[in-house]
C-alpha positions as CSV (number, residue, x, y, z in Angstrom):
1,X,0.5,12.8,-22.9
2,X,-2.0,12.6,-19.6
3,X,-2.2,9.5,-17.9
4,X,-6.0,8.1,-17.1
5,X,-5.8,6.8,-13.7
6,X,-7.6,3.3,-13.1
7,X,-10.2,2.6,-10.9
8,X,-9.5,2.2,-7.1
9,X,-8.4,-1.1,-6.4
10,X,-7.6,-2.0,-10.1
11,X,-4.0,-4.4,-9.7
12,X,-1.2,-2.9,-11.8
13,X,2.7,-3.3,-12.5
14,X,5.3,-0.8,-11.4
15,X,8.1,-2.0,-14.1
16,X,10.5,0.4,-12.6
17,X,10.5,-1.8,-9.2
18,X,11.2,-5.0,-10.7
19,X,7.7,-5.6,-11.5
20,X,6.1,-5.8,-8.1
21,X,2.4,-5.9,-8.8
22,X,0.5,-3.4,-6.6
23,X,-3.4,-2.2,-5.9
24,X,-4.0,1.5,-7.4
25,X,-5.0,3.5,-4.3
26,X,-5.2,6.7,-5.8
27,X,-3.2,10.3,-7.2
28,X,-0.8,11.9,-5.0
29,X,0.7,15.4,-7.3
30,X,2.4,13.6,-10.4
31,X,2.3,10.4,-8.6
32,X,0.0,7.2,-8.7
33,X,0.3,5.3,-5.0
34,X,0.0,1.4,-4.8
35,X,0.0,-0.6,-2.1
36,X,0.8,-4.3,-2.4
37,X,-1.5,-7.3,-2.1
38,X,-0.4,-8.9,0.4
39,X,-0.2,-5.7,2.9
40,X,3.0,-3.6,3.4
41,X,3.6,-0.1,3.1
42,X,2.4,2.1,-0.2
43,X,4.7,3.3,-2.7
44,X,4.4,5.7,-5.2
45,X,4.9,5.4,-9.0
46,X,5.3,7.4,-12.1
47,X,2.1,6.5,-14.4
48,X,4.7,6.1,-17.1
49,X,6.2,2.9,-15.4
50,X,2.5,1.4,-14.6
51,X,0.5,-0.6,-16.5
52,X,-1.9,-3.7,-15.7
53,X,-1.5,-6.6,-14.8
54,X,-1.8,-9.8,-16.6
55,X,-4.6,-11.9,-15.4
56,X,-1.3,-14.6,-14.3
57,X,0.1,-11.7,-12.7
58,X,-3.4,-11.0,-10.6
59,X,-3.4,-14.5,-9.8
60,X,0.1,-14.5,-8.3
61,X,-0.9,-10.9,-6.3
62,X,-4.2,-12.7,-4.9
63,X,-2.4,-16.1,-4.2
64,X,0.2,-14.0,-1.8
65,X,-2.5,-12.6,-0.2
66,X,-4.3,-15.4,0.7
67,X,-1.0,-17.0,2.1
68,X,-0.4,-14.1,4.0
69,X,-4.1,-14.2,5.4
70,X,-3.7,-17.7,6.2
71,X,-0.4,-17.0,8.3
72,X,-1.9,-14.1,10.1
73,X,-0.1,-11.6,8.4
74,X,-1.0,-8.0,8.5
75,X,-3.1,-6.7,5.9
């Protein structure tokens, strides 16, 4: 079965890292790469172990962003 990729930007769950919630940034081969809310380096994930996330989960990923906005964090 072929997995649909989301849109760009669309926040999603890699359940094989312990849940860490990451923005789709697009395909790379057999791979789907995300790169977390709050800045940090991309990682790449199986499509099988992605799926979105919860609107409580988009709220978590968007509060960590602001907080690491709001400390001056790289983005």
């Amino acid at each position: 079965m072929e997995s649909v990729p989301p849109t760009v930007g669309a926040l999603l769950v890699d359940i094989s890292r312990n849940n860490r919630v990451g923005e789709f940034r697009g395909v790379a081969g057999f791979y789907w790469s995300l790169r977390p809310m709050g800045g940090g380096t991309e990682w790449e994930a199986e499509p099988r172990y992605v799926r979105l996330a919860l609107p409580i989960e988009q709220l978590r990923a968007r509060t960590a962003r602001a907080n690491a906005r709001s400390r001056g964090d790289i983005l």
